[in-house]
C-alpha positions in Angstrom: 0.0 0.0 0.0 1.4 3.5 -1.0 -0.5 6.7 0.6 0.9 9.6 -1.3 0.6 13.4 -1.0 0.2 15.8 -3.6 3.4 16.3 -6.2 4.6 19.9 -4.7 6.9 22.2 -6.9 8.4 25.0 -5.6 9.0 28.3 -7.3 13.2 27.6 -6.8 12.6 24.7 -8.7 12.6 21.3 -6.4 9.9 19.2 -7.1 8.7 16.5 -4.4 5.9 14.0 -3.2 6.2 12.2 0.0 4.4 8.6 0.6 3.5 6.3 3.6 4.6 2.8 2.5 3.4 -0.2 4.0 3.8 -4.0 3.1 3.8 -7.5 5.3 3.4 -5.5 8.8 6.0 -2.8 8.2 5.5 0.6 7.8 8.2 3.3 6.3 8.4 6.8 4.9 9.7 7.4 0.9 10.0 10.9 -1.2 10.6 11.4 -4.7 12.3 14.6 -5.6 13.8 16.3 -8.2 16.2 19.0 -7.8 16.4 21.8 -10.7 17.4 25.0 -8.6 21.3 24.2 -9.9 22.2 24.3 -5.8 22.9 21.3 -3.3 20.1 20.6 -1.3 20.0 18.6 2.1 16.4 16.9 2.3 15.3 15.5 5.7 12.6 13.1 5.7 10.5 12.0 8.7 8.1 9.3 9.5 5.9 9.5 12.2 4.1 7.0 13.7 1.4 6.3 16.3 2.1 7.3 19.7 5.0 9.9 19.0 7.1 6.8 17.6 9.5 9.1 14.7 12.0 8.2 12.3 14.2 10.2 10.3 16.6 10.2 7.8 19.0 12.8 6.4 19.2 12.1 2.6 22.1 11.9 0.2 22.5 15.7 -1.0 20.6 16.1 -3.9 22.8 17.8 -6.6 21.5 17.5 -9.8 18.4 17.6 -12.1 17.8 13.8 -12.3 14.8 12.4 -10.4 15.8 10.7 -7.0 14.3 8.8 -4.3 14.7 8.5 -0.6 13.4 6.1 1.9 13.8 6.2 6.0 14.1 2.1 7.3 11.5 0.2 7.5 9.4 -0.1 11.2 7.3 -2.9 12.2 3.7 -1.4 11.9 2.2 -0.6 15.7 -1.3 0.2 14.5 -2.7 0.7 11.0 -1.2 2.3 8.7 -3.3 5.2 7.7 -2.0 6.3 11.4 1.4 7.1 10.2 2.5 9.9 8.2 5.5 11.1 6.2 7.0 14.7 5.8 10.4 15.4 3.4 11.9 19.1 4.0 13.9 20.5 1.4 16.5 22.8 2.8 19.0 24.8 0.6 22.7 25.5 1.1 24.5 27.5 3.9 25.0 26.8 7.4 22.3 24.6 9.2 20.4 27.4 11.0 20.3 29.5 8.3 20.0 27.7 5.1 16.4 28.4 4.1 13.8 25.6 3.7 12.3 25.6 0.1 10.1 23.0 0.0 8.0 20.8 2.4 6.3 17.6 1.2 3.8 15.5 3.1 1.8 12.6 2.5 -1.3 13.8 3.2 -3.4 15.5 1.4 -6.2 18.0 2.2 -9.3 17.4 2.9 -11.7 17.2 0.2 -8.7 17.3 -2.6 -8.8 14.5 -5.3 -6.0 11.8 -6.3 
């Protein structure tokens, strides 16, 4: 099962949806991206899970313009897995408190939106 947010582009040019995967009693979070601003970008990306259970995973620096993937480990599932969700940040060079975040992705998507 794949539970996917909405494909997000943002006006700098990264382009991203974020999915809940879940398969045989495990559950984990995976983002597709791609990266056109021309800039290293560091993307985070966090699964969280019934009662405050979290995972995250810093990403490979994504570099270029080809279309990537990223996936946190996979958890055994502690409840059903329409009660977990996934969120990929986007952040863009410079130093970690001040490099700005471009683009957030999550796998949910709003209420009453089709897809």
């Amino acid at each position: 099962m794949a539970r996917c947010g909405p494909e997000l582009v943002a006006p700098e040019g990264v382009e991203a949806q974020t999915c809940v995967m879940a398969e045989g009693g495990e559950t984990w979070a995976r983002t597709y991206y791609r990266n056109a601003t021309g800039e290293e970008l560091r993307p985070v990306l966090t699964l969280l899970g019934p009662g405050g259970r979290t995972v995250e995973l810093h990403c490979a620096p994504a570099v270029h313009d080809e279309p990537g993937t990223c996936e946190t480990p996979r958890v055994l599932s502690s409840g059903a897995p329409r009660s977990a969700t996934a969120v990929a940040e986007f952040v863009g060079a410079g130093p970690v408190d001040e490099a700005p975040l471009l683009l957030r992705a999550g796998s949910e998507r709003a209420p009453g939106a089709k897809g």
